[in-house]
C-alpha positions in Angstrom: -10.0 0.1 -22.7 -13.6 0.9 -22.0 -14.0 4.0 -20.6 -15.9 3.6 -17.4 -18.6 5.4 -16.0 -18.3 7.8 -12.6 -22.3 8.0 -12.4 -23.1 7.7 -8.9 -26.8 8.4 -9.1 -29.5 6.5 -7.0 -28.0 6.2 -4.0 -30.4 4.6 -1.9 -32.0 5.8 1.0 -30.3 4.0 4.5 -33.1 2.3 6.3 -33.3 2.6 10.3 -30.0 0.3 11.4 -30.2 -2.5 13.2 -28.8 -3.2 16.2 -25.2 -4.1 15.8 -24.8 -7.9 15.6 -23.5 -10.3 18.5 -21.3 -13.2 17.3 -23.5 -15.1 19.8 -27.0 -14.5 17.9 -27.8 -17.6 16.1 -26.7 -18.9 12.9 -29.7 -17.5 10.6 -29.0 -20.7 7.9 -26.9 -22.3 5.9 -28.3 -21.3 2.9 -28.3 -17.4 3.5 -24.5 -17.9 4.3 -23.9 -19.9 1.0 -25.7 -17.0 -1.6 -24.5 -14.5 0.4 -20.7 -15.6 -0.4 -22.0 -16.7 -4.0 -23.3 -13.6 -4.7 -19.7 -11.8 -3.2 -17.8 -14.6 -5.5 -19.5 -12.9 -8.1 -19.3 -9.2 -7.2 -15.7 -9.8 -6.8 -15.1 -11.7 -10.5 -16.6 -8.6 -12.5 -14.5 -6.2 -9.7 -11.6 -8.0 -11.2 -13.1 -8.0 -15.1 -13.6 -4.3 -14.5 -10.0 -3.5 -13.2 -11.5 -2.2 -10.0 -8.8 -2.0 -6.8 -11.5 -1.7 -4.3 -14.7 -2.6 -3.6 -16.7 -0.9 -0.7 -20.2 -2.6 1.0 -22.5 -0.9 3.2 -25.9 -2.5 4.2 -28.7 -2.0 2.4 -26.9 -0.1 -0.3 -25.7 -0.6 -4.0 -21.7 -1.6 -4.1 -19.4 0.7 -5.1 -16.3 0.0 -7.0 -12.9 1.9 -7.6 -11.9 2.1 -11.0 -9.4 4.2 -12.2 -8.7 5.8 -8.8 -12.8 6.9 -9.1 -16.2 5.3 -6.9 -18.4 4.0 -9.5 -21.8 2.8 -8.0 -23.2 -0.6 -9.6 -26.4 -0.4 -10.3 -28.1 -3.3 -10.8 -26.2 -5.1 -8.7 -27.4 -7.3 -5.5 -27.3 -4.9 -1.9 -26.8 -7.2 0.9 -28.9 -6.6 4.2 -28.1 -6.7 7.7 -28.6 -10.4 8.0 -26.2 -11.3 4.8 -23.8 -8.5 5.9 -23.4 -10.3 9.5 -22.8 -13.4 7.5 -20.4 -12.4 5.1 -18.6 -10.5 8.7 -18.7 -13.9 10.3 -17.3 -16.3 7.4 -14.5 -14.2 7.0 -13.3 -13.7 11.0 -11.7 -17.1 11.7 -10.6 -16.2 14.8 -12.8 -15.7 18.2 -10.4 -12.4 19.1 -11.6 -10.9 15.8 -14.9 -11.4 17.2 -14.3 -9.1 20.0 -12.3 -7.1 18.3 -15.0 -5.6 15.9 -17.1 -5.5 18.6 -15.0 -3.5 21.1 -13.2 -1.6 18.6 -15.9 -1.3 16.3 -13.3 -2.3 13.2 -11.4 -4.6 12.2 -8.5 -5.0 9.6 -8.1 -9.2 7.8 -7.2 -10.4 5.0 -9.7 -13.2 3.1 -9.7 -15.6 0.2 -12.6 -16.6 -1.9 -11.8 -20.1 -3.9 -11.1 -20.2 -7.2 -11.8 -15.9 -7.0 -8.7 -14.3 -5.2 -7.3 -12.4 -1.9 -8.6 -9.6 -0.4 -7.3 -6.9 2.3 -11.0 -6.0 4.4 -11.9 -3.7 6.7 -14.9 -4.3 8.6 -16.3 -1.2 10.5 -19.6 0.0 11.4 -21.2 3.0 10.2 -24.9 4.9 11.2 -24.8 2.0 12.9 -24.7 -1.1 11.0 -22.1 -3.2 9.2 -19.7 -1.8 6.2 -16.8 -3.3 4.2 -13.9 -1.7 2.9 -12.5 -4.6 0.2 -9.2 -4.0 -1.1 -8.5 -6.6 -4.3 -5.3 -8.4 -4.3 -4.1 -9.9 -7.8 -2.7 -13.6 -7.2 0.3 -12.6 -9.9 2.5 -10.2 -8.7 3.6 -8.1 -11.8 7.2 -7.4 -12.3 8.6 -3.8 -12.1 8.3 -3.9 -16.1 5.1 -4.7 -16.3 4.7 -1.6 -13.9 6.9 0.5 -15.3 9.2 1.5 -13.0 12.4 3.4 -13.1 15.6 1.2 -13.7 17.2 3.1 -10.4 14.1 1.7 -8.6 14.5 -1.6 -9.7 18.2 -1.5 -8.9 17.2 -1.4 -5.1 16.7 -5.4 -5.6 20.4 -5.5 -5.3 21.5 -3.4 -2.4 22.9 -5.7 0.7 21.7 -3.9 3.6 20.2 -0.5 4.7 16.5 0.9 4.4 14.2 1.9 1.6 11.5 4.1 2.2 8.2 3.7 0.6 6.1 6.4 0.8 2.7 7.6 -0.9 -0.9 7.9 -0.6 -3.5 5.3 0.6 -4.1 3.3 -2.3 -1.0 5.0 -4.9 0.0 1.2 -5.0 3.2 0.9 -2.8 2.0 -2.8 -1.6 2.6 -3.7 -5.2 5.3 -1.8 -6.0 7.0 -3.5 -2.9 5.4 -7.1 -4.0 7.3 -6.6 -7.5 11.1 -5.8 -5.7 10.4 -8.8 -3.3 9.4 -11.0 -6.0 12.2 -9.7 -8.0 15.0 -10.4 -5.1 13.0 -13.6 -4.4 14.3 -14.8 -8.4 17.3 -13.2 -8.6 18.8 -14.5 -5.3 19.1 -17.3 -2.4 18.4 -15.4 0.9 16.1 -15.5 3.3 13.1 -12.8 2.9 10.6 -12.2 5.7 7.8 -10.4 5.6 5.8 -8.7 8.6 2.6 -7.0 7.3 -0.8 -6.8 8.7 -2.5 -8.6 7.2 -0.6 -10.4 4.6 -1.5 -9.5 1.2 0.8 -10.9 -1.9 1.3 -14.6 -1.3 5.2 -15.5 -2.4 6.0 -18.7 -4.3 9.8 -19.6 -3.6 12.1 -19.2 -6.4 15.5 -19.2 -5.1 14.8 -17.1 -2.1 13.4 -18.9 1.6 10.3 -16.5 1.9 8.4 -16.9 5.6 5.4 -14.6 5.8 4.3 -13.4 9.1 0.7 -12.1 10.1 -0.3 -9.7 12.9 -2.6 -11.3 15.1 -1.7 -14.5 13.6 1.8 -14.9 13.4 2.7 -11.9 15.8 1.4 -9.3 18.4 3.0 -6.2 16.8 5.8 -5.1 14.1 8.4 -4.0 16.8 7.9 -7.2 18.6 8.3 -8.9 15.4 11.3 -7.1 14.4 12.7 -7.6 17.5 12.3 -11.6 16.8 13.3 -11.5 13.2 16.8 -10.6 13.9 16.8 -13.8 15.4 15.4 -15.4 12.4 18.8 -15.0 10.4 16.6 -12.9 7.7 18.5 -11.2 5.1 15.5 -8.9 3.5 12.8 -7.8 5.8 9.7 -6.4 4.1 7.7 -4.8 7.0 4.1 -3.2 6.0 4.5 0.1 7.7 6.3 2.2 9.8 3.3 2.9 12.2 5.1 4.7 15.9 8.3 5.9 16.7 9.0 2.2 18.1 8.4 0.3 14.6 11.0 3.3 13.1 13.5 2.8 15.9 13.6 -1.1 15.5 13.3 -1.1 11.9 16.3 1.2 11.7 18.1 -1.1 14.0 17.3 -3.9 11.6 19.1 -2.3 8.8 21.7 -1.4 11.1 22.8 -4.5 12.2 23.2 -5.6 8.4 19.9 -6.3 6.7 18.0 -4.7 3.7 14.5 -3.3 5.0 11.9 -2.5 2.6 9.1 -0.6 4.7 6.4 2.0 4.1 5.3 5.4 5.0 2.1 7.9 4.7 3.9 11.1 3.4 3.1 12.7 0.6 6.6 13.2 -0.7 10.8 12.1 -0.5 11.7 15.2 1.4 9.1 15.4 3.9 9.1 11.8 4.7 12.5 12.2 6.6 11.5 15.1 8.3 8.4 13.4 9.1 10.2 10.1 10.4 12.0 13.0 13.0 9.7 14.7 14.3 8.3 11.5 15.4 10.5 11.5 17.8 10.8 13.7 20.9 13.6 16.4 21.1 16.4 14.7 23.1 16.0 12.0 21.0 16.0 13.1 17.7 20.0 13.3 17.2 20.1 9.5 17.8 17.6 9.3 14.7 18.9 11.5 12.5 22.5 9.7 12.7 20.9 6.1 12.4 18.3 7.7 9.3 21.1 9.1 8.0 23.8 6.1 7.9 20.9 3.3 7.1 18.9 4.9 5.1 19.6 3.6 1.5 16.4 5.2 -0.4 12.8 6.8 -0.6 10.2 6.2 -3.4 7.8 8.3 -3.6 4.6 6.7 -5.3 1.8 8.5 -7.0 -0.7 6.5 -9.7 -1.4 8.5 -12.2 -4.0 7.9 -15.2 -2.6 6.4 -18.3 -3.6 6.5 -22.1 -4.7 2.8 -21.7 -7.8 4.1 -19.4 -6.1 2.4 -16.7 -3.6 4.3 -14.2 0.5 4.1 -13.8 2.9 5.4 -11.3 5.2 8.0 -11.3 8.0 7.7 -9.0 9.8 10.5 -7.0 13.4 8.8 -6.1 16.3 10.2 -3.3 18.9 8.2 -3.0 21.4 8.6 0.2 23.8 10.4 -1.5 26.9 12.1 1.2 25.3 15.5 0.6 21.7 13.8 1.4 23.5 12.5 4.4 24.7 16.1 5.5 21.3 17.3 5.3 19.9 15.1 7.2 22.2 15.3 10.1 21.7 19.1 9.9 18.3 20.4 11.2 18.7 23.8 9.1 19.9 22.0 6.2 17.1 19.3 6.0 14.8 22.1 4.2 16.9 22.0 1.0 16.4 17.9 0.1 13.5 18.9 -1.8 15.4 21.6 -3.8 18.1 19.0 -4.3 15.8 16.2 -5.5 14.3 18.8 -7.8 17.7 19.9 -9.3 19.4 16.2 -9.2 19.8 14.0 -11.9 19.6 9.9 -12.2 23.4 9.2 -12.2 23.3 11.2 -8.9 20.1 8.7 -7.6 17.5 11.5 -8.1 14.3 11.5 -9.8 12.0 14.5 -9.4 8.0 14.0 -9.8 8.1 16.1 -12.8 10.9 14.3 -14.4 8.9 10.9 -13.8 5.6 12.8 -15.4 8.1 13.9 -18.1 9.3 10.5 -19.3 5.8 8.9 -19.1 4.7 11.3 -21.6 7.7 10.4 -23.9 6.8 7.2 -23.6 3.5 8.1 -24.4 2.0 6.3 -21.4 0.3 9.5 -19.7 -0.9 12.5 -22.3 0.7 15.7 -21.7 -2.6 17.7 -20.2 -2.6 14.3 -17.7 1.1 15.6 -17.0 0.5 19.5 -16.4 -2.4 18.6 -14.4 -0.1 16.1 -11.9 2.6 18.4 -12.4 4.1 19.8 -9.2 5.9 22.9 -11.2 3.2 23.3 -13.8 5.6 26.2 -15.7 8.3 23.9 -15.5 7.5 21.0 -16.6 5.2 22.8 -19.8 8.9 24.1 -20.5 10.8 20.9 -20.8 7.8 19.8 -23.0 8.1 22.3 -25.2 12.0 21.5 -25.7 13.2 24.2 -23.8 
């Protein structure tokens, strides 16, 4: 693959901002509206040709894409001004509430689809204040867990009957698509009934053998315990909820997998261990013995997801697994206890549903996907890992 350039020379200089724009100003044209998503279509078609995950806007500047996990300006590209920016803000906020939204909230999160070009997650917020765009690129084929390499204990989760997995990671370490893949992958495999609560929606499902229902936040619902809380009326029999956000959305999701269904959700942590301890101390004190007992008899699995850059120029991820194991189940139950997952994740092996970081860097080297300096510089034991390289 090409290697891409990082240069992020010539920023231009941000002109005085305009005032913030009022969905009732007038319409400045049809024609401005028309180039103005033209010129997007296009952006977006060499985003795509480029590989690039993300694609950020501001006014009066050049775009910037993310390649390879790095912000690459385009120069030589078309900037959009205040007026087009407004236009492109307008076109893709259907709803009058979104309207208000970004105006009394000053962002807004929506998903958008340009024809014939392909989905996008978009935040809209203001910055120095005028309008910016945060444009996350969704691919219309969802890629099976092959095609992303993933652990055969990971893939595995497609056939679990009820419980929780966890997945956790890093804004943009890829856990939509990892999730999109096991969904898909459950969606062929089986005939249930798989509902999805994510805000907004990003992977469109085509049904296979599954029923798939997709629902939308601010669309299709107020909020993901509210929706929850109405799905286990829906006779589901695989949620996919976008993320655990409060201690509500936890409690409700847990219930969900209590009462016999197979929750796939997400997380910000940065690791297995520290996501349970994180999902605690959510909670207040008197309630956090309730948690741990329904964490630790639901909770089927946590995926730790890191993208790391592969010998192909483009990136791959490296999975951290725990799997609910009886001795994963004591230590979460026990607040002293809970300290030595890590240690135990580290020491564990696959037939006992562990997969350290290091062991995930490991076989991606052996399978000559990542290079070994790529490796020792992910590496969270640097020594270690440099060992079992060198054969010892």
């Amino acid at each position: 693959m090409e290697q891409k350039s990082n240069n992020l020379d010539n920023i231009e200089t941000m002109p005085t901002p305009e005032p913030p724009f009022d969905r009732r100003q007038s319409e400045r044209g049809k024609t401005s509206n028309t180039d103005a998503f033209l010129t997007l279509g296009a952006l977006v078609r060499k985003a795509l040709d480029k590989d690039a995950s993300d694609i950020h806007l501001k006014t009066d500047s050049l775009p910037v894409f993310r390649l390879d996990g790095v912000l690459v300006r385009q120069i030589g590209e078309p900037v959009f001004d205040h007026a087009q920016m407004e236009l492109l803000a307008r076109k893709m906020m259907d709803r009058p509430e979104q309207h208000d939204t970004l105006q009394q909230k000053r962002q807004l999160d929506l998903s958008f689809s340009l024809e014939n070009v392909g989905r996008m997650r978009v935040n809209i917020f203001y910055q120095s204040g005028s309008l910016a765009m945060a444009l996350r690129i969704i691919r219309t084929i969802i890629p099976t867990p092959e095609e992303l390499f993933l652990p055969d204990m990971v893939k595995n989760f497609v056939h679990l009957e009820r419980g929780m997995v966890l997945m956790t990671g890093a804004t943009g370490s890829g856990k939509s698509t990892t999730l999109a893949a096991l969904m898909n992958e459950i969606n062929k495999l089986y005939s249930k009934h798989i509902l999805t609560i994510e805000d907004p929606v990003e992977y469109i499902f085509t049904e296979a053998k599954s029923m798939v229902n997709q629902r939308e936040l601010g669309i299709d619902a107020v909020s993901y315990p509210e929706a929850l809380r109405s799905a286990l009326r829906e006779d589901p029999d695989v949620i996919l909820m976008g993320e655990m956000r409060d201690p509500e959305s936890i409690e409700v999701a847990l219930t969900a997998a209590e009462t016999g269904h197979l929750v796939f959700t997400t997380l910000h942590a940065p690791a297995a261990a520290e996501t349970v301890d994180r999902i605690i101390s959510s909670f207040s004190g008197p309630s956090q013995a309730t948690i741990r007992s329904k964490l630790a008899h639901n909770l089927k699995a946590v995926i730790s997801q890191r993208l790391i850059p592969s010998e192909d120029g483009g990136r791959i991820a490296a999975c951290e697994v725990m799997t609910t194991s009886a001795l994963i189940r004591e230590m979460i139950l026990d607040p002293i206890k809970i300290k030595e997952i890590n240690d135990l994740i580290v020491a564990g092996k696959e037939s006992e549903g562990m997969l350290s970081f290091d062991e995930s860097l490991f076989r991606l080297v052996k399978q000559k996907k990542i290079s070994r300096n790529t490796a020792l510089r992910y590496a969270s034991s640097v020594t270690n890992l440099r060992l079992k390289l060198d054969g010892f």
